[in-house]
C-alpha positions in Angstrom: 87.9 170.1 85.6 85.9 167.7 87.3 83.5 165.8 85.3 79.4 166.4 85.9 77.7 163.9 88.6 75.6 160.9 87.2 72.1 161.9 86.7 70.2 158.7 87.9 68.2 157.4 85.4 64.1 157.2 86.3 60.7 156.2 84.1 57.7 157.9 84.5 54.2 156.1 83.5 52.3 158.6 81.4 49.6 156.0 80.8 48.5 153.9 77.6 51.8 152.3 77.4 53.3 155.9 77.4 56.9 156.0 79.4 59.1 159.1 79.7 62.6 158.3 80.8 64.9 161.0 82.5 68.4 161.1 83.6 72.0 159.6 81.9 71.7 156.3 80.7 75.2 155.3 81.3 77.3 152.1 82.5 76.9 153.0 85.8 73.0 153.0 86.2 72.2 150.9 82.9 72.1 147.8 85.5 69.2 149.7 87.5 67.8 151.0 84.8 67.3 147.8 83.1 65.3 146.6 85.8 63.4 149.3 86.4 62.5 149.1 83.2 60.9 145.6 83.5 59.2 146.6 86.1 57.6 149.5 84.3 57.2 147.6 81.2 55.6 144.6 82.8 52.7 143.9 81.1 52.5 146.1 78.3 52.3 144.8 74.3 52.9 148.6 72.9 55.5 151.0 74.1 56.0 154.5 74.0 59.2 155.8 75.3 60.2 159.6 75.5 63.8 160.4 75.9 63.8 164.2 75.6 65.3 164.5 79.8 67.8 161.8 78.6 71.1 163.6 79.5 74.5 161.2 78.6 74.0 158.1 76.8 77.2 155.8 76.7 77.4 152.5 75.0 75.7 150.4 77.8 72.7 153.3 77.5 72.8 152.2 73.6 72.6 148.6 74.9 69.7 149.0 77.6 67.6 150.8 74.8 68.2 147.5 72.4 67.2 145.2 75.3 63.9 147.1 76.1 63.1 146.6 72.4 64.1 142.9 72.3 62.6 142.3 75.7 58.8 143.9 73.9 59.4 142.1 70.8 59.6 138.8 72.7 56.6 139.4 74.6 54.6 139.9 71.2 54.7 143.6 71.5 56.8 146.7 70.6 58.4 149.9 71.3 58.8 153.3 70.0 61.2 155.8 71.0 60.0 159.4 70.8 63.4 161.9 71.0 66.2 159.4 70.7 69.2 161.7 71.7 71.8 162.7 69.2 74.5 161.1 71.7 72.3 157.9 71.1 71.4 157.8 67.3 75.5 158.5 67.4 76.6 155.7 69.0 73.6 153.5 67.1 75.4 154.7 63.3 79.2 154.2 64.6 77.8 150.5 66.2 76.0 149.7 62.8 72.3 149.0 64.8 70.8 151.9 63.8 68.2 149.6 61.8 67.6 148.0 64.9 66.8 151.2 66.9 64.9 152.5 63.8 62.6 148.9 64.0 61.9 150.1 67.4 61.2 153.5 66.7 58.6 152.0 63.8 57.0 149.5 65.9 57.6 147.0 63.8 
């Protein structure tokens, strides 16, 4: 059995900070994904994120969503994911940073 193709990661600006990300966030797009992300993100103190299109999320996907948050908290800002996947919120218990996703997810 071959395994499904890649889904290529891509964010959507819904406006008012608001962000809707769709695709796999995997090893092999978390690179591109990470900078699209700063691109996206430029500029903005308060972030919304929807993942309810994210497909497959691997441990570098684990690791992009922790940067985004670092990256807003270090510009004075937050963000909040809105549908974390169960693949994620998984991976965030067995890697002990679910508090660190949960910050996020608060805003705080």
């Amino acid at each position: 059995m071959r395994p499904a193709a890649i889904r290529d990661a891509t964010i959507e600006a819904r406006g008012d900070g608001r962000f809707a990300v769709a695709g796999d966030l995997v090893f092999e797009n978390a690179a591109r994904a990470l900078a699209a992300g700063e691109t996206a993100f430029d500029g903005q103190q308060r972030i919304e994120v929807d993942l309810a299109d994210v497909g497959r999320v691997d441990s570098a996907g684990l690791a992009l969503l922790l940067e985004w948050a670092v990256a807003a908290r270090a510009a004075g800002g937050g963000v909040r994911y809105r549908n974390l996947p169960a693949g994620a919120a998984a991976l965030a218990g067995i890697s002990d940073v679910t508090e660190l996703l949960d910050e996020a997810a608060s805003g705080a």
